[in-house]
N, C-alpha and C positions, 0 to 999 in steps of 0.2 A: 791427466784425462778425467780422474774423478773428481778432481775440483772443478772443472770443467760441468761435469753432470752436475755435480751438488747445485751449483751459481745457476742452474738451468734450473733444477727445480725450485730453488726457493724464489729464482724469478719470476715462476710461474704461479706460487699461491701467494707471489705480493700481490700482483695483477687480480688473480681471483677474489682474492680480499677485499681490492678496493672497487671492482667490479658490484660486489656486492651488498660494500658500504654504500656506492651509490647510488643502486640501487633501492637502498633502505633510504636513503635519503632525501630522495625526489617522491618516493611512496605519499600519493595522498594520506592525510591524517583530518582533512576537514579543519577546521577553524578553534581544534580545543584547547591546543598552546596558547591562543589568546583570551580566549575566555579560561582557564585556568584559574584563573581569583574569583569567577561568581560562576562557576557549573561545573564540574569534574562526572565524568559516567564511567562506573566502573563494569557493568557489561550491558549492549555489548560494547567492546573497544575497535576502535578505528580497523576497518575494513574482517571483521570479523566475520565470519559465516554466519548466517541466521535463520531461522526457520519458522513456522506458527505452532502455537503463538509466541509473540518475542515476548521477553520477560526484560524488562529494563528498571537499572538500579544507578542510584549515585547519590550526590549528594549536590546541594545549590541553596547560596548564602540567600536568607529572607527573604529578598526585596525582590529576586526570582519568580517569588509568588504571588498568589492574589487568592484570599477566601482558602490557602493548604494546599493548590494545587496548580497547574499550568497544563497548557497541550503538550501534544508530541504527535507529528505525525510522517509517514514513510511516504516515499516517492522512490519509481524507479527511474531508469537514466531517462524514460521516454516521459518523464512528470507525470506521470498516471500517478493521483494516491492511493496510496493499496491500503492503505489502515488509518486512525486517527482514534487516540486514544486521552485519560487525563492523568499527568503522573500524581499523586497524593504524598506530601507532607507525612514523614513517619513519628514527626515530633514539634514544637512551637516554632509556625513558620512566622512568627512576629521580632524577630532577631534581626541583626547583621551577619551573623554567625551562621556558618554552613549547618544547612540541615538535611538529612537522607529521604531520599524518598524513591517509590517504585511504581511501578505502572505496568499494565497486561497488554500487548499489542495484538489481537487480532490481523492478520495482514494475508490478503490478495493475491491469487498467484501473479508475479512479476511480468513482465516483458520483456526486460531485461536481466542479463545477469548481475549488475549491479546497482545499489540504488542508493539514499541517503534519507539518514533517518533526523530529524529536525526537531530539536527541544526548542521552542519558544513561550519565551517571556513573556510571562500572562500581563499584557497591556489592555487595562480596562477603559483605560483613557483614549485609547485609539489612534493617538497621537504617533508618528513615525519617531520622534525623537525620544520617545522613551520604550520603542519596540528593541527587543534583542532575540537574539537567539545563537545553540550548538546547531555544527550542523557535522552530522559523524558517516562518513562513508561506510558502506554496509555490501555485504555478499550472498544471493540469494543460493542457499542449497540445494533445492529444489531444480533452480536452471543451471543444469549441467555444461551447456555449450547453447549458444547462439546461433541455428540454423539459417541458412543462408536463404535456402528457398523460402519464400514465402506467397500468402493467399491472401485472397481477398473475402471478409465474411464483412455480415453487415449486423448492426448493435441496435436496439432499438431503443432510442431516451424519451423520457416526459417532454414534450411540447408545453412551456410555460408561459408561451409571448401572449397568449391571449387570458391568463390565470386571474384577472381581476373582473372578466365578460360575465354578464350573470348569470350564461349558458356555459360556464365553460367545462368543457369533458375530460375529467382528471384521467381519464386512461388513453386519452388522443396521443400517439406517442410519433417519433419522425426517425426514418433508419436514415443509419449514417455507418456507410465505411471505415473500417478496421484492416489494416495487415495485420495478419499474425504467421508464425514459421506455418509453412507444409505440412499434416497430417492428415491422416482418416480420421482421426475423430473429428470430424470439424463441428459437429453441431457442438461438441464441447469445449474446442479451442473459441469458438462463437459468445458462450457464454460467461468462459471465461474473461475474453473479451470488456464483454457488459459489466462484469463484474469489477472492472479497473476504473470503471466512468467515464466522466466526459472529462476534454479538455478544457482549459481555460477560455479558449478561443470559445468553443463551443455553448461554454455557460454563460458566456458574454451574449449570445445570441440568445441566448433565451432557453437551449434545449441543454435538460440538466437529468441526472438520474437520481431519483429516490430510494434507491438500496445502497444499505449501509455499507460504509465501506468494510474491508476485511471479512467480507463473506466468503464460502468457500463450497463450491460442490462434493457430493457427498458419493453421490451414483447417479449415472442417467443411462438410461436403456430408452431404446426407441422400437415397438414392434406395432406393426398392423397401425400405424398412420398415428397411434398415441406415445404420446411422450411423457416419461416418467423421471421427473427429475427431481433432487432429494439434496438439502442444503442443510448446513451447519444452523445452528440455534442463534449464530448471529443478522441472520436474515430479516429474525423479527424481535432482535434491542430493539428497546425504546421504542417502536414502531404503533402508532396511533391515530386514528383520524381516517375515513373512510377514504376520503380522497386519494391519502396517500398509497394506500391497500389495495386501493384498484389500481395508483398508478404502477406500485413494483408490479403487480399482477401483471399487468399487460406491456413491461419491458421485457419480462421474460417470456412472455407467452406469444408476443410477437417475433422473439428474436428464433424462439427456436422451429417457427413456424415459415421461418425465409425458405425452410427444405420442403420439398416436397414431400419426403417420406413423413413430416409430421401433419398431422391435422387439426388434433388437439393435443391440451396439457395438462397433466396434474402437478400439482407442486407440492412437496412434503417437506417437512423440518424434522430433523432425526427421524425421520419415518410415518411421522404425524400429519394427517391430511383434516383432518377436523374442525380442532381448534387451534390453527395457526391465522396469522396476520388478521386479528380478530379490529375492527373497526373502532 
């Protein structure tokens, strides 16, 4: 009878074992077993948890590069880019020889719970046959569970089909439909929205968003018909040129104006309303 039990249970954690081997074995890992000989990323690794900002490191043989550097950018499951950043050479990327390099990710809050993060081969040439890229599946921390219900808010983009017209109105913008899960906050689930951009489909039309990616709200309060809303310092990288400054101005300023409780908006950057998105 106790051999009996024993042959039971060890029949039982061969099963669990290899339940779990195959688990481990069907696990997405992305494409880095094949690229292995010109890009290795040591974090983060294949389906890692990730947060903002990512902090990304590895190493990638020379020819990887152009000018010490290449992109990298994030996508969730629903292709929204949440961030786009450039990794830099930490040593003479004129080798064959692997060289390390790091990069700061900025990134967007998700849509999804999971997303992938994409190192591409800086192809100056443009040419498809000499395009490459890692592409490493990624886990956002932040979205805890994937809510079922969801709403309808509306986003507001740059209208750019007419951008060449010699009248044309950099703040003319065009709302367009968003699901996002069910909450109350919605003017913020709204923004946050805006803040993942447009589709591809979308930019092919013409309507594109001028806020950089991997922006992030800060705080928003809404009382007495004004809206107060307060974003990270990446709102205004690199951000220059009148046109452009009206047109984020008035994505955000139309988007969070679809409520009726808003009427108008102030926009601040760490708390700064003066001297931000300066012309």
């Amino acid at each position: 009878m106790k051999q009996l039990i024993f042959i039971g249970i060890l029949f039982i954690i061969l099963v669990a074992g290899f339940l779990v081997w195959s688990y481990q074995g069907e696990e997405d890992i992305g494409n880095e077993l094949e690229k292995a000989d010109l890009i290795r990323l040591s974090n983060p690794r294949p389906n890692q948890i990730i947060e903002n900002p990512l902090f990304i490191k590895g190493e990638a043989r020379g020819l990887w590069f152009f000018e010490a550097s290449f992109p990298i950018k994030l996508f969730d499951e629903n292709n929204f880019l949440l961030g786009i950043t450039v990794a830099q050479a930490l040593g003479n990327w004129m080798t064959e020889d692997f060289v390390q390099f790091s990069a700061t990710l900025p990134l967007a809050v998700s849509s999804t719970k999971k997303g992938v993060l994409i190192l591409e081969k800086d192809n100056p040439s443009g040419l498809p046959e000499n395009a490459d890229e890692l592409r490493v599946p990624v886990v956002f921390k932040e979205v805890t569970e994937e809510t079922k219900e969801k709403m309808v808010v509306k986003i507001s983009l740059s209208d750019s089909r007419f951008v060449n017209e010699p009248y044309f109105d950099c703040s003319k913008t065009i709302a367009l439909e968003r699901e996002v899960p069910k909450t109350q906050a919605v003017a913020s689930a709204a923004l946050e929205a805006l803040l993942r951009g447009a589709t591809k489909e979308e930019i092919n039309q013409g309507f594109v968003s001028n806020i950089n990616s991997g922006v992030r709200i800060q705080s928003l309060t809404i009382k007495d018909g004004l809206a107060k809303v307060d974003f990270d310092e990446q709102l205004e990288f690199q951000v220059g040129g009148s046109c452009k400054v009206a047109a984020i101005r008035a994505q955000i300023t139309e988007t969070l104006k679809q409520f009726s409780t808003v009427n108008s908006v102030i926009i601040s950057i760490d708390g700064r309303t003066e001297d931000i998105l300066q012309p």
